[in-house]
N, CA, C and O atoms as CSV, one atom per row, in Angstrom:
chain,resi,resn,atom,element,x,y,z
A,1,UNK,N,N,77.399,69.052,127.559
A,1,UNK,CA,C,76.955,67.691,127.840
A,1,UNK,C,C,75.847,67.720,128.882
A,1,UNK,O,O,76.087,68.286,129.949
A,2,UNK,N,N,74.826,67.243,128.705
A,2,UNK,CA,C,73.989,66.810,129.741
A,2,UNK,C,C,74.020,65.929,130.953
A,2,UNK,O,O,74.417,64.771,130.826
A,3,UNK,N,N,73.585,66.441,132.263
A,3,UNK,CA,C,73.452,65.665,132.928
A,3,UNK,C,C,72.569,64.226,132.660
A,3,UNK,O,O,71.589,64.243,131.916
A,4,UNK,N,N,72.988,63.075,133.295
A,4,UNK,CA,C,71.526,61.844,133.099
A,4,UNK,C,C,70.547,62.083,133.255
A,4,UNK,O,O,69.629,61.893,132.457
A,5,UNK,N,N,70.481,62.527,134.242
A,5,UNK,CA,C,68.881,63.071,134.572
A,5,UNK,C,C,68.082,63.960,133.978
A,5,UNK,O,O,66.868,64.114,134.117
A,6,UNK,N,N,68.995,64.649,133.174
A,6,UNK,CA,C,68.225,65.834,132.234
A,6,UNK,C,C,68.552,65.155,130.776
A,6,UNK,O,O,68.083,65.384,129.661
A,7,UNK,N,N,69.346,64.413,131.142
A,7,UNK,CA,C,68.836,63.436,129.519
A,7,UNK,C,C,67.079,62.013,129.443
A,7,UNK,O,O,66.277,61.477,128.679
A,8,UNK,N,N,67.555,62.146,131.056
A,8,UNK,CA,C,66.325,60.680,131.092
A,8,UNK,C,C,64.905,61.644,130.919
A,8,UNK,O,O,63.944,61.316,130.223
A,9,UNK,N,N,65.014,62.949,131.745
A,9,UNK,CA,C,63.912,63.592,131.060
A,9,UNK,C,C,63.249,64.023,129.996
A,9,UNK,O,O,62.026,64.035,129.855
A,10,UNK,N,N,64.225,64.448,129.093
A,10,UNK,CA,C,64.318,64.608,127.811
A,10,UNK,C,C,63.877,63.147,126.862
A,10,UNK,O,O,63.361,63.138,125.745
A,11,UNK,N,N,64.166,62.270,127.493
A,11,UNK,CA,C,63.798,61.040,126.782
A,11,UNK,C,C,62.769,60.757,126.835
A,11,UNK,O,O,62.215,60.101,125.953
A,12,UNK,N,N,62.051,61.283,128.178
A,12,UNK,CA,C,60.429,60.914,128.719
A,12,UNK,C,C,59.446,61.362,127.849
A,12,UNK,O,O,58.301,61.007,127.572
A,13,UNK,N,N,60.487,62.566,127.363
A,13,UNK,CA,C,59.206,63.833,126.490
A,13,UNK,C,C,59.086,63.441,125.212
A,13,UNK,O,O,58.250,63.948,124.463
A,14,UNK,N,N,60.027,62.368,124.788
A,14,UNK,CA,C,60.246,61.944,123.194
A,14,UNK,C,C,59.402,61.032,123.270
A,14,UNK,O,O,58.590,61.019,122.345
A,15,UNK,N,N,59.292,60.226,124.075
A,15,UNK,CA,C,58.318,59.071,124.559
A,15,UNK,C,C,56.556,59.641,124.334
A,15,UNK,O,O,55.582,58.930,124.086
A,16,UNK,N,N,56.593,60.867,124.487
A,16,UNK,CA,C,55.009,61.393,124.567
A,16,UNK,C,C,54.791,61.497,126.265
A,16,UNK,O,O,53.756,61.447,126.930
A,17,UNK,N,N,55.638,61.596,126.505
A,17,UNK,CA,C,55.255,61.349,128.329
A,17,UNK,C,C,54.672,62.902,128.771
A,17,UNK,O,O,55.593,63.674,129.037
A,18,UNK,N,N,53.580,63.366,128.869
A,18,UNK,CA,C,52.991,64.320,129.493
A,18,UNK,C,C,53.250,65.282,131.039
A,18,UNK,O,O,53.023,66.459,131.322
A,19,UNK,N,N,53.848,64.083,131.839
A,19,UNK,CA,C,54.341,65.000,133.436
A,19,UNK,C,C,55.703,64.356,133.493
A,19,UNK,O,O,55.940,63.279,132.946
A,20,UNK,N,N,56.428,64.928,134.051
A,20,UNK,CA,C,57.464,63.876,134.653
A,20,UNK,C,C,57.790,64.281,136.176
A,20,UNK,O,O,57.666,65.485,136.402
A,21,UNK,N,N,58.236,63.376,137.390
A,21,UNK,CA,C,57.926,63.036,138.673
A,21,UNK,C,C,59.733,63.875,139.231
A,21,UNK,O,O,60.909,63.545,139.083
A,22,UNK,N,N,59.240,64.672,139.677
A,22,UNK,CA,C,61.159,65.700,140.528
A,22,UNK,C,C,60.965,65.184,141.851
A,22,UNK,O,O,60.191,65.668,142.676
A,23,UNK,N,N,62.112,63.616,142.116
A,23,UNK,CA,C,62.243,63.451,143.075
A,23,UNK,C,C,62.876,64.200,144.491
A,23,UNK,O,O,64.078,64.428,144.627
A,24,UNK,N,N,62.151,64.432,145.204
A,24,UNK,CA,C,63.366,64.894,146.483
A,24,UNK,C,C,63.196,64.373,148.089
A,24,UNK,O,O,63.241,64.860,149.219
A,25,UNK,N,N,62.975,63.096,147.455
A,25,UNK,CA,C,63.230,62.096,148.576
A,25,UNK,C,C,64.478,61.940,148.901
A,25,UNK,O,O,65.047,61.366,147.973
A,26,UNK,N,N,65.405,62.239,150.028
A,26,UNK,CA,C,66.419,62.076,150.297
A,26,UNK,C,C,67.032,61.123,150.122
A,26,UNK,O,O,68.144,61.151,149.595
A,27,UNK,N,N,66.299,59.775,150.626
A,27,UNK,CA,C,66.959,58.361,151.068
A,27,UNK,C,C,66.245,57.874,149.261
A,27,UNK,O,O,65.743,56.764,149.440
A,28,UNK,N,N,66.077,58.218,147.971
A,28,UNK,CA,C,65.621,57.697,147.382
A,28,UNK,C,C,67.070,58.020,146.354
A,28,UNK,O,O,67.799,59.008,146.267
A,29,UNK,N,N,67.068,56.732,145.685
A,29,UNK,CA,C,68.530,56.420,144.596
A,29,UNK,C,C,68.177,57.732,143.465
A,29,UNK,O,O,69.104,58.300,142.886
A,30,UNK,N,N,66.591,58.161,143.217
A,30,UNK,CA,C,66.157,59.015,142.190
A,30,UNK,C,C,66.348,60.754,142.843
A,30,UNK,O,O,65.956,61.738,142.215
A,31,UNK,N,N,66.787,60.794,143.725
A,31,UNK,CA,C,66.813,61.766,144.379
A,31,UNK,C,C,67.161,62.715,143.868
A,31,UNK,O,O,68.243,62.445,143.346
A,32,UNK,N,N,66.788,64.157,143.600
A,32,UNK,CA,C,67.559,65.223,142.878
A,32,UNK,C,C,67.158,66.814,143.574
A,32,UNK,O,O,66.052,67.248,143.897
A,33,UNK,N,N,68.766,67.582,143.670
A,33,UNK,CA,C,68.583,68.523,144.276
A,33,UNK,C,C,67.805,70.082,143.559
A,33,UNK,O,O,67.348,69.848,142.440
A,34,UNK,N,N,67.657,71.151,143.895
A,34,UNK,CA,C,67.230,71.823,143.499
A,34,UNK,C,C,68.145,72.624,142.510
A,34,UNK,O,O,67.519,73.541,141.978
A,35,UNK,N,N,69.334,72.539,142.154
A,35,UNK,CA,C,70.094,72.616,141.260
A,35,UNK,C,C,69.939,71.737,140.132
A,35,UNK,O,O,70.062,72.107,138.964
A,36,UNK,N,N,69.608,70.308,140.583
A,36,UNK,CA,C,69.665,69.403,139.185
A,36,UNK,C,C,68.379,69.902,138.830
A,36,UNK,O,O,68.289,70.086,137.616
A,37,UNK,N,N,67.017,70.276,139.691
A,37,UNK,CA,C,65.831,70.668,139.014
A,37,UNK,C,C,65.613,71.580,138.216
A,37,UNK,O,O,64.778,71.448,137.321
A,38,UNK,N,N,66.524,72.996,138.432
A,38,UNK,CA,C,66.427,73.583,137.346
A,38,UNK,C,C,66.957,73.763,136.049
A,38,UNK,O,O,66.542,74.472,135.132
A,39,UNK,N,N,68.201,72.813,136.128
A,39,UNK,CA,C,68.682,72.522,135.098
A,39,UNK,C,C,68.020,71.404,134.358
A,39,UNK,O,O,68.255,71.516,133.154
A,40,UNK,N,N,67.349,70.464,134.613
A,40,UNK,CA,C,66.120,69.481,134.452
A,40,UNK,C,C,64.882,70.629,133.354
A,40,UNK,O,O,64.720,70.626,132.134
A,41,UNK,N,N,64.375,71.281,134.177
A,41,UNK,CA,C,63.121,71.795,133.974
A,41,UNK,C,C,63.904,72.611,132.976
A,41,UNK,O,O,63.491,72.357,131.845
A,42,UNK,N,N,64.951,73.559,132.973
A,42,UNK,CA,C,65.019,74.324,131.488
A,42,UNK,C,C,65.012,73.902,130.412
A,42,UNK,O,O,64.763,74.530,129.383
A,43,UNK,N,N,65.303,72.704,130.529
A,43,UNK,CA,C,65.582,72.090,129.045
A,43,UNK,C,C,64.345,71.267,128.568
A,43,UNK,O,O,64.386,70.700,127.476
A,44,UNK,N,N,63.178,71.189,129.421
A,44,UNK,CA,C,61.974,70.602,129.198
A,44,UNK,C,C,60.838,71.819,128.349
A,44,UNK,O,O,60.856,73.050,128.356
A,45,UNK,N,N,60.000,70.929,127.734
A,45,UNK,CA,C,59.094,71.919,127.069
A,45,UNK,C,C,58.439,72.362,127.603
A,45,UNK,O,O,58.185,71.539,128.482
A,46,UNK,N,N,57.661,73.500,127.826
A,46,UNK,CA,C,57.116,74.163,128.935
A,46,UNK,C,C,55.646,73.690,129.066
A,46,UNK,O,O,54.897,74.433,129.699
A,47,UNK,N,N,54.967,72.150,128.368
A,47,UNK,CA,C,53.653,71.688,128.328
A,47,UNK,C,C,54.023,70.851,128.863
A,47,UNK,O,O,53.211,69.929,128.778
A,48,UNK,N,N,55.287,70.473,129.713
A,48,UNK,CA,C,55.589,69.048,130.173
A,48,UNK,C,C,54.483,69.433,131.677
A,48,UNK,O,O,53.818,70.450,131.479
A,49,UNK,N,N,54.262,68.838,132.921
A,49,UNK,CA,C,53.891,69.101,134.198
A,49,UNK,C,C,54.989,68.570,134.650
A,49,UNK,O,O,55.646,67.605,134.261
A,50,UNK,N,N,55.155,69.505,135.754
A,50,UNK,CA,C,56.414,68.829,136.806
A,50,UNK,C,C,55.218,68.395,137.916
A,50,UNK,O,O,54.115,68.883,138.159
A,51,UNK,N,N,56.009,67.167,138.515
A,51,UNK,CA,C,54.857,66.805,140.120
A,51,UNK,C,C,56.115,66.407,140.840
A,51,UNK,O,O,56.997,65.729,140.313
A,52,UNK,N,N,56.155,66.896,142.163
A,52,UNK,CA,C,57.153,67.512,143.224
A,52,UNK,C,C,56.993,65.883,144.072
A,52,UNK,O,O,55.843,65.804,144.502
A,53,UNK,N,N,57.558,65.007,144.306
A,53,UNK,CA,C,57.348,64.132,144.883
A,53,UNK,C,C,58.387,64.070,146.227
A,53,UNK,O,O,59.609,64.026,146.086
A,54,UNK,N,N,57.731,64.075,147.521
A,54,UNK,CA,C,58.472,64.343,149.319
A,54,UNK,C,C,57.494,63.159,149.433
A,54,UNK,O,O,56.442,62.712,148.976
A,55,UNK,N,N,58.597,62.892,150.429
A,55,UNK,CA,C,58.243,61.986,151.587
A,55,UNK,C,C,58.405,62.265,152.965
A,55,UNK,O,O,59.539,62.546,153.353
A,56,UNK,N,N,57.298,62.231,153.915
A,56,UNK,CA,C,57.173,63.017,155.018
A,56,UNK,C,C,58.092,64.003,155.442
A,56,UNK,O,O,59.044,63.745,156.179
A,57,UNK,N,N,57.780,65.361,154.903
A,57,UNK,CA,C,58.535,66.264,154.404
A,57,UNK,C,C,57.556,67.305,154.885
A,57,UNK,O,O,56.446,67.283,154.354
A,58,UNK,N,N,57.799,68.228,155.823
A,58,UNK,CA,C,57.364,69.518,156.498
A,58,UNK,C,C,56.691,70.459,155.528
A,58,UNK,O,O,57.152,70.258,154.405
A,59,UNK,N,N,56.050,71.124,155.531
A,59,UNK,CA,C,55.160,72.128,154.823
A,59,UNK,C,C,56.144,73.387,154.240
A,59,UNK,O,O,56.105,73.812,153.085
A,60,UNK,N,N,57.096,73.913,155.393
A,60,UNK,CA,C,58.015,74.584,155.059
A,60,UNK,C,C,59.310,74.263,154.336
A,60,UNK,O,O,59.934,75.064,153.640
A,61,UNK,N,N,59.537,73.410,154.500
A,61,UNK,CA,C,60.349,72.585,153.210
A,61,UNK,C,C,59.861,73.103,152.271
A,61,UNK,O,O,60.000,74.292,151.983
A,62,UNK,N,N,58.817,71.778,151.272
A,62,UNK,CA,C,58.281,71.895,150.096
A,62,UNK,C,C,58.523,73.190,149.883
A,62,UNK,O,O,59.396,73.485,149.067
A,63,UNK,N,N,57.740,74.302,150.632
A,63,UNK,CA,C,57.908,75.905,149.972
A,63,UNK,C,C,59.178,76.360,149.910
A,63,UNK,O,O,59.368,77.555,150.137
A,64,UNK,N,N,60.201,75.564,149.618
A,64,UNK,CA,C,61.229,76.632,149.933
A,64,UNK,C,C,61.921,76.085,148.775
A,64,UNK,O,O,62.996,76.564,148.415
């Protein structure tokens, strides 16, 4: 069974949707950890773009 979130992605891509947005805004309801991301991203086609979306979020974060 799929997670929602790796179903709502999956839905994006049926849609024709070209990128889809990996929240990791903490305080955001869309929020998702780096566990839900890779389970997210495997199941996506590999022409999708991922775009990493932080909110005032340290340099060393993001890289990690």
């Amino acid at each position: 069974m799929w997670h929602h979130k790796t179903w709502r992605a999956l839905e994006a891509c049926k849609q024709q949707a070209w990128a889809i947005g990996l929240n990791f805004c903490r305080q955001s309801p869309r929020f998702i950890t780096k566990d839900e991301t890779k389970k997210i991203i495997d199941q996506l086609p590999k022409t999708i773009q991922k775009v990493d979306i932080f909110v005032e979020e340290n340099s060393a974060e993001i890289k990690r």
